[in-house]
C-alpha positions as CSV (number, residue, x, y, z in Angstrom):
1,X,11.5,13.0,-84.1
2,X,10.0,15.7,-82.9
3,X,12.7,16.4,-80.3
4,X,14.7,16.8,-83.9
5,X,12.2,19.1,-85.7
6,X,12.1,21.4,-82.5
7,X,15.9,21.2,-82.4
8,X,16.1,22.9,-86.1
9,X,13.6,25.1,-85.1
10,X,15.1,26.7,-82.3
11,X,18.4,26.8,-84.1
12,X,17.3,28.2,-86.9
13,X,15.4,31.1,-84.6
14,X,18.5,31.5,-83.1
15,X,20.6,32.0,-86.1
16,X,17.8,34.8,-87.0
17,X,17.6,36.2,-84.4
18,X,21.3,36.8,-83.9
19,X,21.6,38.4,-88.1
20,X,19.0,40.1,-86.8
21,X,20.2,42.0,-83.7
22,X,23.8,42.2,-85.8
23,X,22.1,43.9,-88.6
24,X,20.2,46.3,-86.0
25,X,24.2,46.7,-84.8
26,X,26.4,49.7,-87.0
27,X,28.6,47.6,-89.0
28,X,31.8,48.8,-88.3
29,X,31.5,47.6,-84.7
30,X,30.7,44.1,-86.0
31,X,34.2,43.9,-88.1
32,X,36.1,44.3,-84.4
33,X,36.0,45.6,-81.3
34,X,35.9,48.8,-80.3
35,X,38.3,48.5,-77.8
36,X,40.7,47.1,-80.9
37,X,39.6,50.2,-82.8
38,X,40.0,53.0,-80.2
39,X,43.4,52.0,-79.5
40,X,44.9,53.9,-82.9
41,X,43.6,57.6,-82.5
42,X,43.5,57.9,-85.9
43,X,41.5,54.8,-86.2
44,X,39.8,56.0,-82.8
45,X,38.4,59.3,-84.5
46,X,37.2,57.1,-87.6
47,X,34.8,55.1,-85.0
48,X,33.7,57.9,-83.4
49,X,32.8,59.7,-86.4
50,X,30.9,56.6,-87.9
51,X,29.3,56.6,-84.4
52,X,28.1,59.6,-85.0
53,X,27.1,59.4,-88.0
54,X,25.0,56.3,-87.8
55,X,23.2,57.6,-84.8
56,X,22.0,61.1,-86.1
57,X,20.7,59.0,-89.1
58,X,18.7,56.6,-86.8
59,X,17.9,59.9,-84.7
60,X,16.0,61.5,-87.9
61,X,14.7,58.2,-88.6
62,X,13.1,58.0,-85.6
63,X,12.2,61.6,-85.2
64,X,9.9,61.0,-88.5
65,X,8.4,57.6,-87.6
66,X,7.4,59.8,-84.4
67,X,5.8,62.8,-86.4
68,X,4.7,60.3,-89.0
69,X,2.9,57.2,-86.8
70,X,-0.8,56.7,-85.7
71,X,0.8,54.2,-83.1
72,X,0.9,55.5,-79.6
73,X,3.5,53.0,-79.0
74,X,6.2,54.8,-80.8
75,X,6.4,57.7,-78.4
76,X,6.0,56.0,-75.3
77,X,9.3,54.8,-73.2
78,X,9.9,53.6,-69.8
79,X,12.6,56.0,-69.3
80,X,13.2,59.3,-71.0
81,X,16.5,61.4,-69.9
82,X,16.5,64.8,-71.3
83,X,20.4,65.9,-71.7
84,X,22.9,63.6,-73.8
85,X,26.4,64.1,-72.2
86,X,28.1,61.5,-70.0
87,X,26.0,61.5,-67.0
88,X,23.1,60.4,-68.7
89,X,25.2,57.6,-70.3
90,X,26.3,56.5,-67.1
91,X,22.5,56.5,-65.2
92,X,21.5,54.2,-68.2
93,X,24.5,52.2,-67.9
94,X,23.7,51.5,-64.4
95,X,20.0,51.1,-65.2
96,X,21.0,48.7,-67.5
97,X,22.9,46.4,-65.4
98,X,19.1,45.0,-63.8
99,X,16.4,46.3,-66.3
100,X,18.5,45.5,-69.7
101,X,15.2,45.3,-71.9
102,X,13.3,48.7,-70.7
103,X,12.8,51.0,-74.1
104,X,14.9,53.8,-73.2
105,X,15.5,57.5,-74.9
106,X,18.0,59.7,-74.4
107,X,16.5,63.8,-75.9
108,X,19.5,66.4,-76.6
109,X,18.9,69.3,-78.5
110,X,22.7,69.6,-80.1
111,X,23.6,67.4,-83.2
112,X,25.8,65.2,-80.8
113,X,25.8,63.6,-78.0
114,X,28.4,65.4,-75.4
115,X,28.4,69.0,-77.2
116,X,29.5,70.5,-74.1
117,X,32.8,68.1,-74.8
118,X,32.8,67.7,-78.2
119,X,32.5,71.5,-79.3
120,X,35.7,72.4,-77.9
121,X,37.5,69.2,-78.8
122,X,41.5,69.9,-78.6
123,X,41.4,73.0,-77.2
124,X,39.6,72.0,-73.5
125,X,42.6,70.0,-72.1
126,X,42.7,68.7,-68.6
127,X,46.0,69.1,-67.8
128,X,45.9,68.5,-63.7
129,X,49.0,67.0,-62.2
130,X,46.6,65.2,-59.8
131,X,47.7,61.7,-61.6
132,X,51.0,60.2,-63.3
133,X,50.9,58.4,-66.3
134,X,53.0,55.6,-64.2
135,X,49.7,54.6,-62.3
136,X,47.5,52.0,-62.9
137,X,44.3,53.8,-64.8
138,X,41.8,54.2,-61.8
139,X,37.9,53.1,-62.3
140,X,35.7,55.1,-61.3
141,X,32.8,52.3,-61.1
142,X,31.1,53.5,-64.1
143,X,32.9,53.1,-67.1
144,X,35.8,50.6,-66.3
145,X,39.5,51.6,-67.1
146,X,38.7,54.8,-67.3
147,X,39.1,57.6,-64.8
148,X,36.2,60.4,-65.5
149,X,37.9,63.8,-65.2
150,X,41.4,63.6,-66.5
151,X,40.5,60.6,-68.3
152,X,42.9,58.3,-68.3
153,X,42.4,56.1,-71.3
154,X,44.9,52.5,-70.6
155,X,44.6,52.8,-74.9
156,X,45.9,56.3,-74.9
157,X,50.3,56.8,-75.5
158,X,51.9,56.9,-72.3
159,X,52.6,60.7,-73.4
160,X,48.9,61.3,-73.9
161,X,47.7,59.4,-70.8
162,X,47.1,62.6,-68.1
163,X,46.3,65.0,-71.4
164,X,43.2,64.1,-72.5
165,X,40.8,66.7,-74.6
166,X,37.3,67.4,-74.5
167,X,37.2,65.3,-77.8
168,X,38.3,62.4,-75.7
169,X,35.4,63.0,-73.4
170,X,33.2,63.2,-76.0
171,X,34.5,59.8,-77.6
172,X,34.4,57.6,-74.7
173,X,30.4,59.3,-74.2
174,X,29.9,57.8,-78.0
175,X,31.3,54.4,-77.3
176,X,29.9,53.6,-73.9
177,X,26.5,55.0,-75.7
178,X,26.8,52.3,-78.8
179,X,26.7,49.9,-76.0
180,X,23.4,50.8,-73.9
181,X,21.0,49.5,-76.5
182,X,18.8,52.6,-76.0
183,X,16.8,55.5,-78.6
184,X,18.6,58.9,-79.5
185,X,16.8,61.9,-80.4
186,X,19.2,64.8,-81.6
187,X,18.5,68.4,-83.0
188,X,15.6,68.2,-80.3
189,X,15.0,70.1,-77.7
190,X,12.6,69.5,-74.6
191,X,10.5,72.7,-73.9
192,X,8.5,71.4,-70.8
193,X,7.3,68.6,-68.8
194,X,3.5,68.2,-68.0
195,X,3.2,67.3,-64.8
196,X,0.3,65.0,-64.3
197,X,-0.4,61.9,-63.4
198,X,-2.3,60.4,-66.8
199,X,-1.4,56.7,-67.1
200,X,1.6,56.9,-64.4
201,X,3.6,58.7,-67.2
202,X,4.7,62.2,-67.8
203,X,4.5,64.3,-71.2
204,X,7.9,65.7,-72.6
205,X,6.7,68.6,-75.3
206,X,9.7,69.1,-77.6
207,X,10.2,72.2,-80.3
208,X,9.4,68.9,-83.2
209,X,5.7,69.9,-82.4
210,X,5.5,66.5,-80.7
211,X,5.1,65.1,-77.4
212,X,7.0,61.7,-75.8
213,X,5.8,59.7,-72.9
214,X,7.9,58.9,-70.1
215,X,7.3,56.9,-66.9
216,X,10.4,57.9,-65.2
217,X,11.6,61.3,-66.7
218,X,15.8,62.4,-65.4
219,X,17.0,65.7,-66.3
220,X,20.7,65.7,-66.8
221,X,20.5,69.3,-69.1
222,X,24.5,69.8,-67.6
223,X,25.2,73.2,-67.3
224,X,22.2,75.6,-68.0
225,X,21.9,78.9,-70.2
226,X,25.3,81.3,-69.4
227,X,24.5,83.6,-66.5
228,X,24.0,87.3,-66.8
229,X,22.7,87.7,-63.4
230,X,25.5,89.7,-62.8
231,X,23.9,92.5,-64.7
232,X,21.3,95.1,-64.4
233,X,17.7,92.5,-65.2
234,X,16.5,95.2,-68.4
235,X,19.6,94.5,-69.6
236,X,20.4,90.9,-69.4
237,X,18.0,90.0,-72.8
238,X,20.8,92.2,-74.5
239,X,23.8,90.4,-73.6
240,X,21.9,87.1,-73.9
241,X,20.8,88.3,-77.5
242,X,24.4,89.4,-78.3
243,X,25.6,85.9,-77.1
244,X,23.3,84.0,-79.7
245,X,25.1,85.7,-82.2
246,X,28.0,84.7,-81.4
247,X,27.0,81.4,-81.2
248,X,25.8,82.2,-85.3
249,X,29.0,84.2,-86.3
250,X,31.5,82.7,-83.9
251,X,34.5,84.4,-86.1
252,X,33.1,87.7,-85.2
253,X,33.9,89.9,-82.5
254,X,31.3,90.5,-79.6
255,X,30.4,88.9,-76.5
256,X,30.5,84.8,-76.5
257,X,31.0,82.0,-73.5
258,X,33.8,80.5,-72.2
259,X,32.6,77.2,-74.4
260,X,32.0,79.2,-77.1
261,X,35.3,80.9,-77.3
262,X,37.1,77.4,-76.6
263,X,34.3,76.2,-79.7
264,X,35.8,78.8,-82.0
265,X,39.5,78.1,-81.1
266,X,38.9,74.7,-82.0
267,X,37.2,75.0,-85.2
268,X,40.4,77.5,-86.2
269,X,43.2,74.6,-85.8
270,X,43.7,76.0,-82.6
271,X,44.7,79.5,-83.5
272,X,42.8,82.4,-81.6
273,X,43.6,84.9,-84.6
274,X,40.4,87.0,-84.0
275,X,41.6,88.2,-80.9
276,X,45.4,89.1,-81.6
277,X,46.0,93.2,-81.5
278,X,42.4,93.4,-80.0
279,X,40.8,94.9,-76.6
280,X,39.5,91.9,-74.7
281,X,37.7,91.5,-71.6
282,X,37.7,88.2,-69.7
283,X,34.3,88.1,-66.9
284,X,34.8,85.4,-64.3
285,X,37.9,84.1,-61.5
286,X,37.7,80.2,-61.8
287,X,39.1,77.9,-64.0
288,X,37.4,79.1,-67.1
289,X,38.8,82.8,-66.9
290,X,42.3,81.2,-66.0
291,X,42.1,78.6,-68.6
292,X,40.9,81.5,-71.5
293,X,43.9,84.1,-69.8
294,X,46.5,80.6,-70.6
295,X,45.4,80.2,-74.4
296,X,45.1,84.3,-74.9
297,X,48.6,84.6,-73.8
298,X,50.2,81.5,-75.4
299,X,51.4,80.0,-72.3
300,X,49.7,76.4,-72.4
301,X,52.0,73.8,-70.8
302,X,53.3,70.9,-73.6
303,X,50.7,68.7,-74.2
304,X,49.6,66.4,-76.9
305,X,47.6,69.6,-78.2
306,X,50.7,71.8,-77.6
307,X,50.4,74.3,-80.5
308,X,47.5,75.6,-78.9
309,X,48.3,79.6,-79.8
310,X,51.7,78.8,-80.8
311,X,52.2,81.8,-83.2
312,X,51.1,84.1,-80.1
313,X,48.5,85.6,-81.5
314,X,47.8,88.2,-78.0
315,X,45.4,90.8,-77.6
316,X,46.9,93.8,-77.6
317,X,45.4,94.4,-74.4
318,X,43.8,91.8,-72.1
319,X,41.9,92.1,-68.5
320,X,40.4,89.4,-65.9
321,X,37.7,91.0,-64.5
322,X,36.8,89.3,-61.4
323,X,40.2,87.3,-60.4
324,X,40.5,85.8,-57.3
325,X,44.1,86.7,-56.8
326,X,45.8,89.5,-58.5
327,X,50.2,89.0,-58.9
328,X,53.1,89.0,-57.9
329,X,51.0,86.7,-55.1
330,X,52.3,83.0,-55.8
331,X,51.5,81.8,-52.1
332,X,48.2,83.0,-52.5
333,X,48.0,82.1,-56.2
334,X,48.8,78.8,-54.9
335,X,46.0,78.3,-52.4
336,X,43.1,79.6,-54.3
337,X,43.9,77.8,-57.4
338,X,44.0,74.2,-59.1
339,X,47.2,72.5,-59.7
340,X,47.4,72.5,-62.8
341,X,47.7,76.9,-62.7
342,X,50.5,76.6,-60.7
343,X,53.6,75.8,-63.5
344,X,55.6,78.4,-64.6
345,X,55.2,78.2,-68.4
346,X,51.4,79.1,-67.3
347,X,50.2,81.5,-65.0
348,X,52.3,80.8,-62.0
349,X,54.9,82.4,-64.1
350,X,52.9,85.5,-63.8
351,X,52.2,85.5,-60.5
352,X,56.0,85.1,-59.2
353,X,57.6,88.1,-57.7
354,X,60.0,90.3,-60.3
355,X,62.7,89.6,-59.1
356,X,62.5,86.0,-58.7
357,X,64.3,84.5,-62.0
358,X,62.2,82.2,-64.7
359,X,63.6,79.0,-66.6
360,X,64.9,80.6,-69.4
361,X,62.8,78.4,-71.8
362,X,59.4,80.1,-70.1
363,X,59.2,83.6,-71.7
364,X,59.0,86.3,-69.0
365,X,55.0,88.6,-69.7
366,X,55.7,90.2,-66.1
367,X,56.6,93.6,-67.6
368,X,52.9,93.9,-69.1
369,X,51.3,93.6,-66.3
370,X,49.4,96.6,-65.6
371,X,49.8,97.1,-69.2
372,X,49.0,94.9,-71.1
373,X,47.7,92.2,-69.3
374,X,45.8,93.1,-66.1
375,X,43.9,91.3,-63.2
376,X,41.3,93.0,-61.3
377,X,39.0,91.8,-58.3
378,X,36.5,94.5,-59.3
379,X,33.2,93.0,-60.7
380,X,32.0,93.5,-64.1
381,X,28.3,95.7,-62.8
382,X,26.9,96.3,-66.9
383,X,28.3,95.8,-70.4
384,X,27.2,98.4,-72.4
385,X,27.3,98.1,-76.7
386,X,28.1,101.2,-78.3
387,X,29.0,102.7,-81.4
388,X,31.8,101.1,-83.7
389,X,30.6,97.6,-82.5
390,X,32.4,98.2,-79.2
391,X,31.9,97.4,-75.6
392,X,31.9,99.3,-72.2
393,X,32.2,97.9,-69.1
394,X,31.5,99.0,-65.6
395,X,33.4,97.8,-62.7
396,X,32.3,97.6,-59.1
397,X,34.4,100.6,-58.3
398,X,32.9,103.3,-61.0
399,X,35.9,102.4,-63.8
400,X,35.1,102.1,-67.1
401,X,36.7,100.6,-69.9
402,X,35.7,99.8,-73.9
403,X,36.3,96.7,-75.7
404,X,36.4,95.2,-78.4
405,X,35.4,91.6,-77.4
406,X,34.0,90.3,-74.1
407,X,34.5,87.0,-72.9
408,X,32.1,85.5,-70.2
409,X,33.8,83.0,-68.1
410,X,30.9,83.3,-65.4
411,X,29.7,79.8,-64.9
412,X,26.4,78.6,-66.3
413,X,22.8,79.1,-64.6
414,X,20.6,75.9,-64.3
415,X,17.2,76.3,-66.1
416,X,15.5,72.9,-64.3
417,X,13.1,75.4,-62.2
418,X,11.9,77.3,-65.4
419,X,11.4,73.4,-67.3
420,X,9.3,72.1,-64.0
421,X,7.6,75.4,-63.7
422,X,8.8,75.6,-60.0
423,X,9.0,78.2,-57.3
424,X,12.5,78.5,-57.2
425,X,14.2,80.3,-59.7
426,X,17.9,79.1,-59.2
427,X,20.0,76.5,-57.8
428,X,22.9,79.1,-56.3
429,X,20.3,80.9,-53.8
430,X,20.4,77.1,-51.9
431,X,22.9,74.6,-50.3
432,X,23.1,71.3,-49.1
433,X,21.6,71.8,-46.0
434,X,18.9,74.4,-47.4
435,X,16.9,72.6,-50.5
436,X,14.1,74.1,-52.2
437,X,10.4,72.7,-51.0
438,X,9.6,70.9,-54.1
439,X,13.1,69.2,-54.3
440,X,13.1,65.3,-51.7
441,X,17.1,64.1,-52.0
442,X,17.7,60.8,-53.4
443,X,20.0,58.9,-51.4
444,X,22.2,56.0,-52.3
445,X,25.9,54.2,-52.3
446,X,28.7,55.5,-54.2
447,X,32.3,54.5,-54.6
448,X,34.7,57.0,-56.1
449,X,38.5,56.1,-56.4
450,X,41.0,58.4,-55.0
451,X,43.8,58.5,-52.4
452,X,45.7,60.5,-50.2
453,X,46.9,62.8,-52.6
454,X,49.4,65.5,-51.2
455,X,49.8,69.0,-53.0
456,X,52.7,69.1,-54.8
457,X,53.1,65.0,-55.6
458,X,52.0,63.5,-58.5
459,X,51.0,60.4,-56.9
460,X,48.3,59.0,-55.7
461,X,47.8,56.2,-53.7
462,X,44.7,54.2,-55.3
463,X,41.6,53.4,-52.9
464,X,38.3,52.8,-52.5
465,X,36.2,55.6,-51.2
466,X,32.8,54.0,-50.1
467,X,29.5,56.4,-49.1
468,X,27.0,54.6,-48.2
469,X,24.2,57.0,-48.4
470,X,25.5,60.0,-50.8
471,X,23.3,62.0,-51.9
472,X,22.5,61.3,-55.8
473,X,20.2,63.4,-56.8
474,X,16.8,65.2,-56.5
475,X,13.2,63.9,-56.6
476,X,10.3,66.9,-58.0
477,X,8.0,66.3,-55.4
478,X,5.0,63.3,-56.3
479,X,6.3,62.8,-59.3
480,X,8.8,60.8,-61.6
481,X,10.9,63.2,-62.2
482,X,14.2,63.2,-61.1
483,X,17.1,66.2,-61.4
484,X,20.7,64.7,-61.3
485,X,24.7,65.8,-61.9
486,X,24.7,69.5,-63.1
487,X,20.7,69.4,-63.6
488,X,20.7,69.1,-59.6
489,X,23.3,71.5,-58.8
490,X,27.1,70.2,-57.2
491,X,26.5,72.1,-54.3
492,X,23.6,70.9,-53.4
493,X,24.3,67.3,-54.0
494,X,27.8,66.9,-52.6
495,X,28.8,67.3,-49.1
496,X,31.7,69.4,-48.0
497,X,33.4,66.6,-46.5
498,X,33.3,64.4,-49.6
499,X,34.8,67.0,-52.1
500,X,36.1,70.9,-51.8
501,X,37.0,72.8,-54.6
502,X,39.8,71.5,-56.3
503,X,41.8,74.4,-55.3
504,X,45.2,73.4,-53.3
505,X,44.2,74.8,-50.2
506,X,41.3,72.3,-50.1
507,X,43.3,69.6,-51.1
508,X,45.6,70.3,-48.4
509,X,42.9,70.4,-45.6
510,X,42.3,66.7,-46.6
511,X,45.9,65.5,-47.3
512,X,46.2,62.8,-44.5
513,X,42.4,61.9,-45.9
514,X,41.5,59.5,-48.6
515,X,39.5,61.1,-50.4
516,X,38.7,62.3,-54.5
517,X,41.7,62.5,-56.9
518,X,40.4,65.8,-58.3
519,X,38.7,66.8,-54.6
520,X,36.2,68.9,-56.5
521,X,32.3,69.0,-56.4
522,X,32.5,70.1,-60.2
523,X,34.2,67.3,-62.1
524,X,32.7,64.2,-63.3
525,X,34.6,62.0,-61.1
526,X,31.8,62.8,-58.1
527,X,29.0,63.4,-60.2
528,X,29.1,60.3,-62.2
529,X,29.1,57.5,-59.7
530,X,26.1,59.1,-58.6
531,X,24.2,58.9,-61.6
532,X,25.2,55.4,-62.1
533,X,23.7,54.1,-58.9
534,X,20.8,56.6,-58.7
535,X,20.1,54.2,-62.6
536,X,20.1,51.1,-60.8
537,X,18.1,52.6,-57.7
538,X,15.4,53.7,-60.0
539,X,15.3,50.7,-62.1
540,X,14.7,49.0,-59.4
541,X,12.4,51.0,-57.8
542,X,10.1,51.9,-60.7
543,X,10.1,49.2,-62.8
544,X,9.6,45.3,-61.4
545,X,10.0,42.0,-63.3
């Protein structure tokens, strides 16, 4: 009998706890799966939008219980990550596969997870010819079926499939998220770490006027504040100032990001009007500069956001300060640039010779050159507001030139050594084989998915590419705190011989050589597979059953 009564019992516990741990669940992942929701993009932005929205509600739910609670319980985790993009989804998706029950938060001071992705949505399109839509969608290891750069979602159209946006990014960071069973603080933003050694944990101060408790803190802050080293130190706080606003009034003219520029785009149905008939500068000579000159001019390659600038809305006069390669240079043009550049109804166009004919569907901006549209290698030395709301901008060989809107394409600077109160002071005055003191590598095994992609093919034979002891990360010296993917610097953390950068002349040095898809430190594709197994190192080193 009483084998009976504990029968009902334990059924009966079962049953609640399963209502239970469905109720905890958003309901509209309980009606079907996600995969079975995702597949329809309509349906696919629905999900992600509930996602969203039933996150930042638990988010401020649990930010008051925080402010609001005598129990020291509520702020202490296991494992804090300060950051919310996808390479702190994938570090707890590998923590999870041996520690599935450790309380885990995840602190990002945007509204959303991914912002870096989500802002720009439609108008950041990765549109590298490194992969044909006939290929079997490569996994990177991390998050299966899906290959972490270009994205190649088996759900997405066939047409879609080697298009995908920075609002795909963002999507697949929301769905892998619902699935880690871990805390989500939004609108909050980490403004120091104490380093001591109270109770084996680590204090996270926030701008909530409250403190969390970690044991094992990882910073995966991405990208850092936009760098003005560039210019004159009295005048940087300036520019920086003159950014923020932009950031407040992004359909006003002045100085703004890369992101924030692609943002503002994207929030205008992908129609740049503020900057037709106007002056505009462009600071920078990597893909963001290049990528900004594309949508400027109207000459995106089709894609499924084809439409990006389609009225041509041009400034009336636009110039890449800092280019790499100025035209008619297409062999050089070639080798110092991605792939994806290279097309005609892009730049390549621009940077064929004059008298070398163009498809007759690809209209023909060579004539502006040196008018209208201008490259220089010259770099930008100050940028000077005057009157009238304007800009003037030194060059590196005395020239000067006003503006009405400046556009910094000039990479990001990582702010991990201001957070840890550190001697160094920036990640770009090191290199792999030159580390700062307080920094001890993290070492592990990674397998990235790549082939011997040749320049100029679009395919790619899939393999395995197994390192056994890649470098994942950074320790801060004697204590839990670890700096990985952007937070820890590309350079730093990937070797030359694993990954170049992306350009064709690096992907041609390895063409015989199995090796990245992308072949560039920068992209997600190396840096994720890194965070994934330094999760499972750490789980496993920290935390024991």
């Amino acid at each position: 009998m009483y084998k009976f009564v504990l029968f009902v019992f334990l059924t009966f516990m079962s049953v609640l706890w399963v209502n239970n741990a469905f109720a905890s669940l958003p309901h509209f992942l309980c009606e079907k799966s996600l995969k079975e929701q995702i597949s329809n993009p309509d349906s696919r932005s629905k999900i992600i939008e509930n996602l969203r929205s039933y996150y930042q509600e638990q988010s401020s739910n649990l930010k008051t219980k925080i402010q609001n609670s005598q129990d020291s319980y509520i702020n202490e985790y296991d494992v804090v990550l300060i950051g919310g993009g996808p390479a702190s989804i994938s570090f707890v998706a590998g923590l999870r596969q041996t520690r599935p029950h450790l309380r885990v938060l995840i602190i990002e001071e945007s509204h959303t997870l991914s912002p870096v992705f989500e802002g720009p949505g439609k108008a950041l399109v990765f549109n590298s010819m490194t992969i044909n839509h006939n290929i079997e969608p490569i996994n990177t290891h991390v998050f299966p079926k899906h290959f972490i750069q270009l994205l190649d979602f088996k759900e997405f159209k066939d047409h879609e499939k080697i298009h995908p946006s920075g609002e795909d990014i963002a999507a697949l960071t929301w769905s892998q998220f619902s699935k880690l069973n871990s805390d989500l603080l939004l609108n909050t933003k980490a403004t120091g770490i104490s380093l001591s050694h109270e109770k084996n944990s680590v204090k996270i101060f926030t701008s909530e006027n409250f403190y969390i408790k970690g044991k094992l803190v990882i910073l995966t802050t991405g990208q850092g504040s936009p760098n003005t080293h560039f210019l004159p130190p009295q005048d940087r706080p300036t520019i920086q100032n003159l950014i923020k606003v932009s950031q407040q009034s992004p359909h006003e003219l002045g100085v703004e990001t890369y992101l924030q520029a692609l943002n503002y785009i994207n929030s205008n149905q992908l129609d740049p009007r503020k900057y037709e008939n106007k002056k505009v500068a462009i600071i920078g000579g990597g893909d963001a500069a290049f990528g900004l000159v594309e949508i400027l001019l109207a000459l995106n390659v089709p894609t499924k956001t084809f439409g990006i600038n389609s009225l041509k809305r041009r400034p009336s006069r636009l110039v890449n300060y800092g280019a790499n390669v100025l035209p008619p240079n297409m062999e050089q043009f070639r080798r110092s640039t991605k792939e994806r550049y290279h097309h005609l109804r892009g730049l390549g166009g621009l940077f064929l010779k004059p008298n070398l004919p163009l498809p007759s569907s690809v209209e023909d901006l060579r004539t502006e050159l040196g008018k209208s549209i201008e490259f220089k290698t010259e770099k930008v030395i100050n940028i000077l507001p005057i009157e009238n709301n304007l800009f003037l901008i030194k060059d590196s060989q005395g020239d000067e030139e006003v503006f009405d809107h400046v556009i910094l394409a000039t990479g990001y600077v990582n702010e991990s050594s201001y957070f840890l109160n550190a001697k160094f002071r920036t990640m770009s005055e090191y290199n792999y084989n030159h580390l700062p003191e307080e920094l001890v590598p993290l070492h592990g095994p990674i397998v990235i998915q790549g082939g011997s992609y040749q320049p100029g093919r679009r395919l790619l034979s899939n393999t395995d590419i197994l390192y056994p002891n890649a470098r994942l990360g950074f320790q801060f010296k004697n204590f839990p705190v670890f700096l990985l993917a952007n937070a820890a610097g590309a350079n730093l953390i990937v070797h030359d011989n694993e990954a170049g950068d992306g350009t064709f002349e690096s992907h041609h040095k390895k063409e015989h050589i199995p090796h990245s898809a992308t072949d560039s430190k920068y992209t997600m594709q190396n840096m994720l597979p890194r965070t994934f197994s330094a999760g499972k190192i750490l789980s496993e080193q920290y935390f024991h059953d």
